[in-house]
Structure formats: C-alpha cells, structure tokens
N, C-alpha and C positions, 0 to 999 in steps of 0.2 A: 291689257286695257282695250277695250271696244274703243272706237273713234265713233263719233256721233255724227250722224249722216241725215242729211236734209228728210228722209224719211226714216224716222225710226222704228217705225210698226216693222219693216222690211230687215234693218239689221237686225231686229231681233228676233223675229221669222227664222235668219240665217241662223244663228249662231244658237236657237234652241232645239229646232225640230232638224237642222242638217239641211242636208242637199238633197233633193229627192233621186234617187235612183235611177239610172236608164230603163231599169226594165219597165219602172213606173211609167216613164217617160213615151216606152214603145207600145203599152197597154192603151192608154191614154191616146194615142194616137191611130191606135187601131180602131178603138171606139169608134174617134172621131170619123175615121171616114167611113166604117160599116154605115153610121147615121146619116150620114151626107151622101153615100152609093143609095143605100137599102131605105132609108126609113123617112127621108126627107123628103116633099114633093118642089121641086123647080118649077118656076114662073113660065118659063120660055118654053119650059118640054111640057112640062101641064102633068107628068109622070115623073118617078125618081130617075137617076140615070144608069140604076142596075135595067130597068122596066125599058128603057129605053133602046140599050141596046142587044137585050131580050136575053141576060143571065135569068132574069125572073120575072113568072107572069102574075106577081102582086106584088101590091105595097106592103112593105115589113112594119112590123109594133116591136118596142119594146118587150114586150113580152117574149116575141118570138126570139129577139136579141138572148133575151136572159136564159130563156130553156137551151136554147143553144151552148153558152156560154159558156150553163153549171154545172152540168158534170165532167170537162174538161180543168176548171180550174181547180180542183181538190180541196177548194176551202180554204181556211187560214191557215198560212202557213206557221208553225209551231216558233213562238219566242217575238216574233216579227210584231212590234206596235204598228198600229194602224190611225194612231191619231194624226 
C-alpha cells in the first residue's frame, strides 16, 4: 500500500518512473557546470569564468557543447527507457 503524502504528484513520480540513477545524476552535473564555467557570462567578470582565467579565449554556445559531446556518448544505450 502507498501512504499518501502531502504531495502526491512526487510519491507517484517515486514509485512509477524509480530513482534516477547516479550516472544520471553525474551527467547532469557535468552539464551543469560546463554551462556555468564555459557558456554562461558573469555580472562581476563581464566574461565566463573558463575566459577568465584564460582556459579559453571565447565564449562557448550550446552547440559547441553538443558537437563535443556526441560522438563520445555513443547514443542510446540499448533497452534503457528514457522517459
């Protein structure tokens, strides 16, 4: 029996789709800070802070992100739902 939890959108979140994975967890995370090093520009530096302390002499796009990315990741991995 499920217990019914002041948000129910979330227990059910939990108990249909699972727990999301670490690795998901460490993707997601890498993302994040490529886009906040590389792609993001700061108030304070007026430049990102890859630009700043001169890994790179431009600002990065998403796109630059994604060619990077894809031929590394191999695709969908075989069986694996992605919803």
């Amino acid at each position: 029996m499920t217990r019914l939890t002041p948000y129910p959108s979330l227990s059910f979140a939990n108990t249909i789709h699972g727990r999301r994975r670490l690795e998901d967890h460490a993707v997601a995370t890498a993302l994040d800070y490529f886009a906040y090093n590389f792609i993001k520009i700061h108030r304070t530096l007026r430049m990102s802070p890859a630009m700043a302390v001169g890994v790179t002499d431009r600002l990065w796009e998403v796109n630059d992100l994604v060619a990077l990315w894809g031929p590394q990741s191999g695709g969908r991995k075989e069986g694996r739902d992605l919803r």
